[in-house]
DOTIMI-225486 format. One line per 4 residues: number of its first residue (from 1); their letters; for each residue y, z, x of C-alpha. Coordinates in pm, 1 decimal. Layout:
REM DOTIMI-225486
NUM> A> Y,Z,X | ...
//
This chain:
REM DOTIMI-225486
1> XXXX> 0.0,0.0,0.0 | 365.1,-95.5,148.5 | 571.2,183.6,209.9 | 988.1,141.7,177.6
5> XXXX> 1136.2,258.4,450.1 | 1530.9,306.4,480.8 | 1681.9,280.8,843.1 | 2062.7,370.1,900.6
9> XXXX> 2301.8,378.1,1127.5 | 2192.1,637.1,1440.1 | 2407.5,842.3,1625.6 | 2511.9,623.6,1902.8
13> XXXX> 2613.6,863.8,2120.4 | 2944.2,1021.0,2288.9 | 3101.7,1157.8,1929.0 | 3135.9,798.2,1765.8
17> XXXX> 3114.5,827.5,1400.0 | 3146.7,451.0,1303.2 | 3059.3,80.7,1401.5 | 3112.3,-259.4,1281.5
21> XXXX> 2866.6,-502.7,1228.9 | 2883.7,-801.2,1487.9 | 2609.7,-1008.0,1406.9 | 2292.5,-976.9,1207.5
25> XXXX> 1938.6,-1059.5,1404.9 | 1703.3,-1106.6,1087.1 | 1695.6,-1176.1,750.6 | 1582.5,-1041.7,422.4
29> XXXX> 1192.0,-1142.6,434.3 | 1177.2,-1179.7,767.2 | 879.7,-961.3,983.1 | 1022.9,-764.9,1252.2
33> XXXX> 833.2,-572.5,1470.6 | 896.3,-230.2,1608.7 | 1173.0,-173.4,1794.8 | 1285.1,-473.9,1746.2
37> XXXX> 1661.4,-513.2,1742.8 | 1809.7,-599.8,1403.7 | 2150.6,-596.4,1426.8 | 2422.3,-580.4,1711.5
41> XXXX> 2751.5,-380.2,1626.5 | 3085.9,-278.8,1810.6 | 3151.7,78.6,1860.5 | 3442.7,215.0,2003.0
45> XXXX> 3277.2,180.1,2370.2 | 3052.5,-130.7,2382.6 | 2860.8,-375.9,2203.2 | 2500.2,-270.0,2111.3
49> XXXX> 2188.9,-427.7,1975.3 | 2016.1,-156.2,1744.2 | 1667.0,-174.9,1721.6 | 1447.0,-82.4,1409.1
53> XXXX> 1205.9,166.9,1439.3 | 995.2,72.7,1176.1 | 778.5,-241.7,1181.9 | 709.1,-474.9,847.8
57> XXXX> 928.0,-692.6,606.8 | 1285.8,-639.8,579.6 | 1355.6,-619.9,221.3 | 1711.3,-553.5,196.3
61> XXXX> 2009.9,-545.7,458.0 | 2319.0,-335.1,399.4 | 2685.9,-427.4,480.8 | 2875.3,-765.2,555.5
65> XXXX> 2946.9,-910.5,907.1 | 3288.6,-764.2,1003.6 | 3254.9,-443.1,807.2 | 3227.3,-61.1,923.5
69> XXXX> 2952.2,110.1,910.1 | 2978.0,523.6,952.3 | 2673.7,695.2,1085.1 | 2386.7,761.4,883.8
73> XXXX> 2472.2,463.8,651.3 | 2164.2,250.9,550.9 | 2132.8,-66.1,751.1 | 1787.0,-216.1,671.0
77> XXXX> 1483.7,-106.8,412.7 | 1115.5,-248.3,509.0 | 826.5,-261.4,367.4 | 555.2,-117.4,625.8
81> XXXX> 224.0,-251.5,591.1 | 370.8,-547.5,380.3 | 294.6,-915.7,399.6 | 634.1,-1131.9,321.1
85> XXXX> 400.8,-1332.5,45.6 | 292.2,-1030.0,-147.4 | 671.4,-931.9,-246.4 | 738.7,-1261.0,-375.6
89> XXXX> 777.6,-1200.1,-711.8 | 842.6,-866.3,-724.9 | 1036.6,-707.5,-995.1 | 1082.7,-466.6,-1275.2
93> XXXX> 795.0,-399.8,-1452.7 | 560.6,-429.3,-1110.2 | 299.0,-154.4,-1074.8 | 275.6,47.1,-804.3
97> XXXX> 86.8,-160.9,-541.8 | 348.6,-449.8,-600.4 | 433.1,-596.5,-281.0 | 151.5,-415.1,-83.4
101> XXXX> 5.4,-643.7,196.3 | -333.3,-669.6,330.7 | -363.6,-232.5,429.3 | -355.6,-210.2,826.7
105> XXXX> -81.8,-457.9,925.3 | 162.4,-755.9,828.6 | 74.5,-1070.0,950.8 | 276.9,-1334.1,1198.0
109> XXXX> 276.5,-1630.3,1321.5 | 208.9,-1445.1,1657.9 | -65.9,-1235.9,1522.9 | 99.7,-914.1,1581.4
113> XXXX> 377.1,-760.2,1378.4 | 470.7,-391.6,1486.1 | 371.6,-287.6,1142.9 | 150.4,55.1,1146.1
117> XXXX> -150.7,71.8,1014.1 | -322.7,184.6,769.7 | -283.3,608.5,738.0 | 12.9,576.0,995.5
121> XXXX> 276.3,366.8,695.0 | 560.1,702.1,793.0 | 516.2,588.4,1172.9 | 809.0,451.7,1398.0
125> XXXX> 885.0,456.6,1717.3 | 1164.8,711.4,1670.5 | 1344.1,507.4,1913.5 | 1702.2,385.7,1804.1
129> XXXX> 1872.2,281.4,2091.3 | 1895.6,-7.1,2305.7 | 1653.7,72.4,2627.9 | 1432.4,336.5,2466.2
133> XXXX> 1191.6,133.0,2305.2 | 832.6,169.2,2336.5 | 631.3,-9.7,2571.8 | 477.1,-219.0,2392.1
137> XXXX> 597.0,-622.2,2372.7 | 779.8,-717.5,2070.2 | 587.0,-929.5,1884.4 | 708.4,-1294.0,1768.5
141> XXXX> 894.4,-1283.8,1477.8 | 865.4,-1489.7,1216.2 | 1164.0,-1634.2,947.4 | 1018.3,-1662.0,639.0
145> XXXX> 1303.7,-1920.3,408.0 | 1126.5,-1883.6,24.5 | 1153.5,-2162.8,-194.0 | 1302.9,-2141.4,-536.7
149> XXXX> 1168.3,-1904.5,-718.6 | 996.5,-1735.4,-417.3 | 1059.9,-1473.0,-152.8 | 1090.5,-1113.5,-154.6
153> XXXX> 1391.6,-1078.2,-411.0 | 1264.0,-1353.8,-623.4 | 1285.8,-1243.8,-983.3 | 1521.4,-1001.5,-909.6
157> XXXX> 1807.0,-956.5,-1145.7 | 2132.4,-922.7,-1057.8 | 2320.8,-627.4,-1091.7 | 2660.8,-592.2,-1254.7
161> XXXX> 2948.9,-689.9,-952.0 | 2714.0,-920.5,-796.5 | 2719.1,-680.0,-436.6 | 2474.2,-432.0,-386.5
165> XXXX> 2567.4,-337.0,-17.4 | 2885.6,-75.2,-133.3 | 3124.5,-353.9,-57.0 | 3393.5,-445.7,-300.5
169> XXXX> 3232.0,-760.0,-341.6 | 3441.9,-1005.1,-224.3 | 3248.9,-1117.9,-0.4 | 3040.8,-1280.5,-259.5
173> XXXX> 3301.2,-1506.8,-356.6 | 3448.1,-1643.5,-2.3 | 3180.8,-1904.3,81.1 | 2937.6,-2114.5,-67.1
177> XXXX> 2520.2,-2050.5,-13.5 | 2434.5,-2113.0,322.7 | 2766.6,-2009.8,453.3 | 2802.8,-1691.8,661.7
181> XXXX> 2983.3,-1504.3,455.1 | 2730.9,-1580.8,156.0 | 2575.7,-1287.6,-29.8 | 2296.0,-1282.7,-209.9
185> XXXX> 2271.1,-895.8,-434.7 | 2003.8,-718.8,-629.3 | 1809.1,-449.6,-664.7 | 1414.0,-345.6,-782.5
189> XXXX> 1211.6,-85.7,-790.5 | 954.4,-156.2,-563.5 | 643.1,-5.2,-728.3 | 636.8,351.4,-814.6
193> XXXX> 808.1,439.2,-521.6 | 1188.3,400.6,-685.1 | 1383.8,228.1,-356.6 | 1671.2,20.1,-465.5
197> XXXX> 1669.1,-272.7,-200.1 | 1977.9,-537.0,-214.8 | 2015.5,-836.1,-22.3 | 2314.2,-833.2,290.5
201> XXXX> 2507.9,-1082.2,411.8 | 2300.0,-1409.2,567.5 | 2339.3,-1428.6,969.2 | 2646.8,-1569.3,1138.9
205> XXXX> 2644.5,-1905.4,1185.9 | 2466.2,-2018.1,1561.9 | 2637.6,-2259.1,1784.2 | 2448.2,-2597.5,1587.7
209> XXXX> 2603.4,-2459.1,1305.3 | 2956.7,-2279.9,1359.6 | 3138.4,-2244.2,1073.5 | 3161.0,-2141.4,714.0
213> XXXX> 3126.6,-2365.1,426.7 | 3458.5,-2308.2,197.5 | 3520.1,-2381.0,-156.2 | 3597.3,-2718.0,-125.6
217> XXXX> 3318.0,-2823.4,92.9 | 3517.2,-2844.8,420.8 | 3349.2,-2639.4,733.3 | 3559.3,-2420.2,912.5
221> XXXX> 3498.1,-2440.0,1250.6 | 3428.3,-2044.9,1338.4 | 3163.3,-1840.2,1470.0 | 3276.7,-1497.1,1488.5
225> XXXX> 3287.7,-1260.4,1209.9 | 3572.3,-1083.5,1334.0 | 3740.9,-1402.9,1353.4 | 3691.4,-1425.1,971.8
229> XXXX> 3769.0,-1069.7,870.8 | 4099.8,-1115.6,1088.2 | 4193.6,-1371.8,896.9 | 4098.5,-1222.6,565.1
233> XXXX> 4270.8,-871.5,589.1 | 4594.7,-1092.0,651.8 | 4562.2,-1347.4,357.6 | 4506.7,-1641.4,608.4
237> XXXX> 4372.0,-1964.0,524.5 | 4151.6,-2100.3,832.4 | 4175.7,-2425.7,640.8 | 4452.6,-2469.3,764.9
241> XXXX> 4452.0,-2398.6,1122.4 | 4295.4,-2616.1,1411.9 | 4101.7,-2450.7,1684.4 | 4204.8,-2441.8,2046.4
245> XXXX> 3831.7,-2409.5,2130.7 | 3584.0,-2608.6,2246.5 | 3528.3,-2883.4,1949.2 | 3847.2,-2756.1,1742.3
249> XXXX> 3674.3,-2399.4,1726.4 | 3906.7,-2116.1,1590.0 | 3962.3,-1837.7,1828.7 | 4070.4,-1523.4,1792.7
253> XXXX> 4377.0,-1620.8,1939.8 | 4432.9,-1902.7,1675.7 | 4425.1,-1639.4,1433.7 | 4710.8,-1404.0,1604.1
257> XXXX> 4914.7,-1726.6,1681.9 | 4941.2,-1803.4,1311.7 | 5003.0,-1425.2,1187.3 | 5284.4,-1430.5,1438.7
261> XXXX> 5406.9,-1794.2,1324.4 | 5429.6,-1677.1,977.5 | 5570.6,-1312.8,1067.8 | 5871.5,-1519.4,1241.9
265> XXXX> 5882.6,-1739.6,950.6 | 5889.5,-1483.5,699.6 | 6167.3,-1264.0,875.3 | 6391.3,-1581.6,928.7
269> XXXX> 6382.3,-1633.0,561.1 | 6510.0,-1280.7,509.0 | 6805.9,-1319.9,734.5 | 6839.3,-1627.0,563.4
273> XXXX> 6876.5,-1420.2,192.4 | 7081.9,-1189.7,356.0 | 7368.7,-1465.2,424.9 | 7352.5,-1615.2,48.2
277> XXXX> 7393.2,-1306.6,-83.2 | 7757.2,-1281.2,73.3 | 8012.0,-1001.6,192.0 | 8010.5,-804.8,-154.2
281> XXXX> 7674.7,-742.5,-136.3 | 7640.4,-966.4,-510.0 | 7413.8,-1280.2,-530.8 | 7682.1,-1486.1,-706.1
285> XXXX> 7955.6,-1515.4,-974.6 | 7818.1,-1516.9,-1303.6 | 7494.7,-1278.5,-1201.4 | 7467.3,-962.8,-1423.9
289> XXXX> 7481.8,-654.7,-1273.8 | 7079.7,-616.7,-1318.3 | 7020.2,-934.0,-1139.0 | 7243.6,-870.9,-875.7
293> XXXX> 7114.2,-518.7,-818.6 | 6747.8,-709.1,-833.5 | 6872.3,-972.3,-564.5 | 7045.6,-680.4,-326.2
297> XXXX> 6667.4,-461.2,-378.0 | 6483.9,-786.4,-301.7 | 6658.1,-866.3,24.9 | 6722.9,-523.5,149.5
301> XXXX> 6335.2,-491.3,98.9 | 6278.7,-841.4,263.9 | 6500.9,-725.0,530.4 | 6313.1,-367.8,636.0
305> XXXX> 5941.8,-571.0,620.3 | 6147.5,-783.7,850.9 | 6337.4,-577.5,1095.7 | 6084.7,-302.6,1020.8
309> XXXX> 5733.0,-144.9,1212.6 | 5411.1,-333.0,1296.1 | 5159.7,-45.0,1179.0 | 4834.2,-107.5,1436.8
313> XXXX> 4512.7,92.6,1331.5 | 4432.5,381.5,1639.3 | 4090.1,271.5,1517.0 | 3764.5,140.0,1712.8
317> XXXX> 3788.5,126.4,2079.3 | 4224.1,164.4,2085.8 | 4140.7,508.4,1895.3 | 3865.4,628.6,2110.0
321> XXXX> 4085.4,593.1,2388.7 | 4400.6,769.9,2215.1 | 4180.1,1063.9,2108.3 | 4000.4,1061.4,2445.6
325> XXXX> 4378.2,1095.0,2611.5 | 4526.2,1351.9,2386.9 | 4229.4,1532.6,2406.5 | 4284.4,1554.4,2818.5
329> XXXX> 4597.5,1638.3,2768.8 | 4544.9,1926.6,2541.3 | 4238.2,2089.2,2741.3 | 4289.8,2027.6,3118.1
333> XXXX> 4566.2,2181.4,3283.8 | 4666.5,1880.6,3545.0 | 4862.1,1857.9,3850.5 | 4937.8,1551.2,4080.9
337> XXXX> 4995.0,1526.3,4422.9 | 5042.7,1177.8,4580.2 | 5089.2,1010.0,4958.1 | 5145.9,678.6,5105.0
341> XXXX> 4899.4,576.8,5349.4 | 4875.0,254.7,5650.5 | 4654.5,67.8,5474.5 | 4629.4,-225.9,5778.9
345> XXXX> 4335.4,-125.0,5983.4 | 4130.9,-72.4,5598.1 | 4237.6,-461.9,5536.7 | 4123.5,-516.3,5907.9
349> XXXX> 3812.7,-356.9,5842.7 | 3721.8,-556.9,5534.5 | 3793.9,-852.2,5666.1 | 3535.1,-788.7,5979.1
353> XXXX> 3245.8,-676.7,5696.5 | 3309.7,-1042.7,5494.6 | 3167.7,-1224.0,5766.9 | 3015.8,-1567.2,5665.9
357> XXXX> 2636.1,-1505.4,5547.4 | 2732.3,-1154.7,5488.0 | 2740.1,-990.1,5123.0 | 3091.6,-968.5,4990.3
361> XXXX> 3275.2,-647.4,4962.1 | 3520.2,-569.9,4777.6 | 3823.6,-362.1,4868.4 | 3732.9,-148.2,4582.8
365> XXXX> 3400.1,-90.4,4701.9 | 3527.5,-2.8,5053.2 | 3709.8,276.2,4885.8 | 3508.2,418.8,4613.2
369> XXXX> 3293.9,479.0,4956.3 | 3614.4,658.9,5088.0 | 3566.0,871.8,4764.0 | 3198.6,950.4,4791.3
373> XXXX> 3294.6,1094.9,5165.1 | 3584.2,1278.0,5035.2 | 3345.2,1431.5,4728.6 | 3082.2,1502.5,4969.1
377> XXXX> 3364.9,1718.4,5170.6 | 3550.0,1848.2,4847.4 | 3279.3,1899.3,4568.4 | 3518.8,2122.7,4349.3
381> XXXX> 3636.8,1758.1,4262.1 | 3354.9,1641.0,4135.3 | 3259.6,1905.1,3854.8 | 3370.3,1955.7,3486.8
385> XXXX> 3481.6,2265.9,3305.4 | 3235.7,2441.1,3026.2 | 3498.5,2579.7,2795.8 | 3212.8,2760.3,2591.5
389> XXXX> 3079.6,2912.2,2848.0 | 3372.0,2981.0,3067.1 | 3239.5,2812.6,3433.2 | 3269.9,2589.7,3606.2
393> XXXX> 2989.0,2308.1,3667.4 | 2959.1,2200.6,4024.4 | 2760.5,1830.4,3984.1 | 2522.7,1745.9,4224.8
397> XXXX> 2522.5,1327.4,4199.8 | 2862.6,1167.1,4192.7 | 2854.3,901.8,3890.2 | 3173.9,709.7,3959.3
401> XXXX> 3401.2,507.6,3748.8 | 3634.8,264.0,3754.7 | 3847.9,149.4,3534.7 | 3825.8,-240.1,3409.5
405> XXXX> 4070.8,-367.0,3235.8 | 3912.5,-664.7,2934.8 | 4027.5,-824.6,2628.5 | 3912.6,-539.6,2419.8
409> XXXX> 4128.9,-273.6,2570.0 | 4050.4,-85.1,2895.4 | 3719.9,37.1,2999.4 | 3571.8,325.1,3269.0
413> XXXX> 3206.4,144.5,3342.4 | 3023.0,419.8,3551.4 | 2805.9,336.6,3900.6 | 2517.7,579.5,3898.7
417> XXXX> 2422.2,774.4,4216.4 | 2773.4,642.3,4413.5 | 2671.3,867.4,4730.7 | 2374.8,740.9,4760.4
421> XXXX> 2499.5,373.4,4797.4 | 2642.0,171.6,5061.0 | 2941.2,2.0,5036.9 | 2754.8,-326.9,5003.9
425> XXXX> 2545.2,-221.9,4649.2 | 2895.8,-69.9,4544.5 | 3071.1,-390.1,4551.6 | 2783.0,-582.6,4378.4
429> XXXX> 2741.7,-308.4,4118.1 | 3111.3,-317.6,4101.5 | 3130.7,-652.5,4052.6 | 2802.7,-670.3,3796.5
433> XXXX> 2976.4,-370.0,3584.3 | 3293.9,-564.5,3556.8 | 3178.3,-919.2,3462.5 | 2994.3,-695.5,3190.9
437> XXXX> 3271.2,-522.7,3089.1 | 3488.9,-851.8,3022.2 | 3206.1,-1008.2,2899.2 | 3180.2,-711.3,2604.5
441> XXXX> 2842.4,-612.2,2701.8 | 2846.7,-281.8,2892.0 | 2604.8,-55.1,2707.0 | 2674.2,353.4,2649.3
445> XXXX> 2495.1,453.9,2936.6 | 2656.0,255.3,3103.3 | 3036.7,385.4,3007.5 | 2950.7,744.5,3008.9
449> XXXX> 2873.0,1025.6,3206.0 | 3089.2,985.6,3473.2 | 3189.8,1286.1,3711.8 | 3456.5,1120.2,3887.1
453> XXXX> 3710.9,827.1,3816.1 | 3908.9,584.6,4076.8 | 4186.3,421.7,3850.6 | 4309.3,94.0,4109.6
457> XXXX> 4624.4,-7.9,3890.3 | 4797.2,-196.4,4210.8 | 4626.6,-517.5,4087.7 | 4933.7,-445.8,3807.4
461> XXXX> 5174.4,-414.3,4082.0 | 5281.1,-113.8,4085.1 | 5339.1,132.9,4353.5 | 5226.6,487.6,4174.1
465> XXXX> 5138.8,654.7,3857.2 | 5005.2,1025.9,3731.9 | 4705.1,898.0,3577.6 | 4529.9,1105.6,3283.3
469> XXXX> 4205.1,1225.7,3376.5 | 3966.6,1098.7,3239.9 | 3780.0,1417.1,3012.3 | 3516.6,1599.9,3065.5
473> XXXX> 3598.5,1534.1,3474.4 | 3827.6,1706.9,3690.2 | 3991.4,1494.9,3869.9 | 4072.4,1088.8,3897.3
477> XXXX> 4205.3,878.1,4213.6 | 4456.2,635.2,4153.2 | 4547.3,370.9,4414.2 | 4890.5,183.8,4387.4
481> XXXX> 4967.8,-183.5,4521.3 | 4962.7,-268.5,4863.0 | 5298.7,-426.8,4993.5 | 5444.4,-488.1,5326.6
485> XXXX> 5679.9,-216.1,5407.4 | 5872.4,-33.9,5744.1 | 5666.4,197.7,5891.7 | 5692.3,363.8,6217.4
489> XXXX> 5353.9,281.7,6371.3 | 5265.0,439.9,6746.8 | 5660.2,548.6,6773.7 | 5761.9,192.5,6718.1
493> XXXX> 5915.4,60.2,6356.3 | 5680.9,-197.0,6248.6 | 5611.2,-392.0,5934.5 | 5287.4,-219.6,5822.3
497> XXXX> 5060.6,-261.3,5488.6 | 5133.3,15.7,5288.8 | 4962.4,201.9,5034.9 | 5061.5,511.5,4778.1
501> XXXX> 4749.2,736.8,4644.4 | 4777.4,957.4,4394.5 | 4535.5,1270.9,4286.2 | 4547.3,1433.8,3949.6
505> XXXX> 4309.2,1724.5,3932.2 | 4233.3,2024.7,3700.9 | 4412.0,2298.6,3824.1 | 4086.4,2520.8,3680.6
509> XXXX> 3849.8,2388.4,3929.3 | 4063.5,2414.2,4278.2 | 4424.6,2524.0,4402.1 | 4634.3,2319.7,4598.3
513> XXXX> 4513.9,2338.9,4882.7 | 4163.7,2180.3,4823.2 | 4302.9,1887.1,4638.2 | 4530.6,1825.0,4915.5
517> XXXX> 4294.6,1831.9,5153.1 | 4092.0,1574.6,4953.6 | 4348.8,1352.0,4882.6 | 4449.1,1382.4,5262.1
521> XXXX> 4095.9,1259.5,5365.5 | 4117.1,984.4,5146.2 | 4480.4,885.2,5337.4 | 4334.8,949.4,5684.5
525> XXXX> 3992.3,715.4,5648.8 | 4235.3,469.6,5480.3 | 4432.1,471.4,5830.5 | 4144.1,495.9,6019.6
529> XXXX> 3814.2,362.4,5848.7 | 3628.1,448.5,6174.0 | 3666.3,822.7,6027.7 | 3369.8,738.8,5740.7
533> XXXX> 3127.8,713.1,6061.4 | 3135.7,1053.7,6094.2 | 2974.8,1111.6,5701.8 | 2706.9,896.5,5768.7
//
């Protein structure tokens, strides 16, 4: 007998309540095996592919592409220990066993399905996340496409509002079937066992088919969701905008273009207003004075939503961050102490390692290795503060970030076990954590957990900053630009490569005196890398 099971939205880790839905992997009546992912979503940190822990047929899927899902909302139902052909059909008025496959497994084209079996219908893997799967290969899934008539929801009636996902339902009316914003609603009781399953949104379009199909038959060339939900939540037409992607695909960037073009438009008609309605403050001789109070409401309100505030959502990943800051600030008692450093003989140096045939290394590599040393000499620096328990946590590995800056906002991935690396695998994990990062792909383990941050904001150009630490760690590094400059080199005035560092540390963990002595280090192996030889 197929069991119903309901899988929701885990707890994805580092206090993140919420997530939208990206892109969704299967369909309703398609097998899936366990562990297998089902659907990718954004959180605030990363994009993530969440597997199902169940194996069997997915009978419903919950939530459109684009919308936000909290924690412990319903994602998929399946039917363990169902075969795809034995819900066709199902309904009200089924008995019990409706929709029960053969008892021990469902079958696939690849002869395996995940699916428990028979005695073990409760089982799953128990395994949410992306990584923690169970050994076991996936097997090959299968996409069952019903005729008419057929499937899993086939005889289903609709409900009432068409949407059965808690959406509004207007999804249901922005594209025609087959397009990716399609839904397809119901519900049944499967059986005595009373689970409502509904029908989600169909999967976003692949590259042989980007687009959606609108009203009047014309495809919009667009792939992703977000894309479309931009463009919804501001009453834009994609109709009528041309792609600057490849084959006239509409980028995100399309879509802020024409918000702004229409913004500009909008507040240019208001000055416009503003000028016909004259000196007086009256629309015209021969208005009444209801009209012309009407006309002055009209364009004083035109002119505010002109002249007035764009509202952004602290939401997502920009709200993470905000709370992430304030929450520093409020907790961890900072100070910063800075210095400017020779920085020639560390360019000298770098350039001597990048000989040709030689891995590349970066100058960020060279001195996240400068920090290791330091951390190795100074390990009140690398700790965090218990606030329950009133101590102070000495760490014994030093997880280092670095913050990336990307399209979606700025990042902190995390290289595991920096001491124990050279400064060759730090500038190729470097560089594979940052091509990751930009590429939107980082996954939570690898953006937290850190124990201590180097912040390298001279690519910016700028000489200094106080950075805000980045919480729960005690202290973060942050290295300015480096620029030509006067500097008095071997009691001569010379035209040196100059560099500013800056410290800011929690004042709970050391005094003064330790952080400058850290921060001094740092300074002293950036004059003279030949210094690191003696941490080796």
């Amino acid at each position: 007998m197929a069991v119903v099971r309901e899988f929701t939205l885990p707890d994805l880790g580092e206090g993140l309540t919420e997530a939208t839905i990206v892109h969704w992997m299967v369909e309703v009546g398609e097998v899936v095996a366990i562990d297998q992912p089902v659907v990718e979503v954004e959180t605030a940190k990363a994009m993530v592919e969440v597997p199902c822990p169940y194996g069997g047929v997915v009978t419903a899927r919950f939530g459109e592409e684009g919308a936000e899902v909290p924690v412990g909302a319903p994602l998929v139902t399946v039917a363990v220990g169902a075969a795809p052909d034995d819900l066709a059909g199902a309904g009200p008025g089924t008995g019990p066993d409706a929709g029960a496959g053969a008892e021990g497994g469902t079958p696939d084209a690849g002869g395996a399905s995940g699916a428990p079996a028979d005695g073990a219908a409760d089982a799953g893997s128990g395994n949410v996340l992306v990584g923690y799967g169970t050994s076991a290969a996936a097997a090959r899934r299968r996409r069952i496409r019903p005729g008419p008539g057929a499937g899993p929801m086939a005889g289903v009636p609709r409900p009432p509002g068409g949407v059965a996902d808690g959406s509004t339902g207007a999804g249901a009316a922005e594209g025609a079937p087959g397009g990716s914003e399609s839904v397809a609603a119901g519900a049944t009781a499967v059986g005595a066992i009373g689970v409502t399953a509904a029908a989600g949104t169909s999967g976003a379009a692949g590259p042989a088919e980007a687009g959606a199909v609108e009203d009047d038959g014309r495809t919009v060339a667009v792939i992703s969701p977000l894309v479309r939900r931009m463009a919804r939540e501001n009453g834009l037409d994609l109709r009528e905008l041309t792609g600057s992607g490849r084959d006239g695909l509409i980028l995100r960037t399309d879509v802020e273009c024409a918000i702004r073009a229409r913004q500009e438009r909008e507040t240019a008609g208001a000055a416009a207003a503003a000028t016909t309605v004259g000196a007086d403050g009256m629309a015209g001789a021969g208005v009444t004075g209801v009209s012309r109070a009407g006309a002055v409401a009209t364009v004083g309100a035109a002119a505010g939503a002109a002249a007035g505030e764009e509202r952004i959502p602290l939401k997502g990943m920009l709200g993470a961050a905000a709370e992430k800051f304030s929450r520093s600030r409020r907790e961890i008692p900072e100070a910063t102490c800075w210095v400017e450093a020779d920085a020639t003989e560390l360019l000298a140096a770098r350039r001597a390692m990048n000989v040709p045939g030689a891995p590349k290394v970066s100058l960020l590599a060279v001195l996240a290795r400068i920090c290791t040393a330091a951390l190795a000499r100074f390990p009140a620096l690398n700790s965090t503060v218990d606030t329950k328990a009133q101590e102070i946590v000495r760490l014994p590995a030093v997880h280092l970030g670095f913050a990336a800056q990307t399209d979606r906002g700025l990042v902190v991935p995390v290289v595991r076990d920096a001491h124990a690396r050279t400064v060759e695998e730090l500038s190729a994990e470097i560089a594979r954590l940052t091509e990751t990062a930009r590429a939107g792909g980082l996954s939570l383990a690898e953006l937290t957990h850190g124990t201590f941050t180097l912040n390298n904001y001279g690519v910016f150009g700028v000489d200094g900053s106080t950075p805000i630490i980045n919480h729960p760690e005690a202290a973060m590094l942050g290295i300015g630009r480096i620029a030509a400059k006067p500097w008095v080199h071997e009691g001569e005035l010379a035209v040196r490569q100059v560099v500013q560092l800056s410290l800011t540390f929690d004042h709970r963990v050391c005094d003064g005196g330790t952080a400058g002595g850290f921060l001094r280090f740092v300074a002293d192996c950036v004059e003279q890398p030949a210094l690191l030889l003696r941490t080796l």
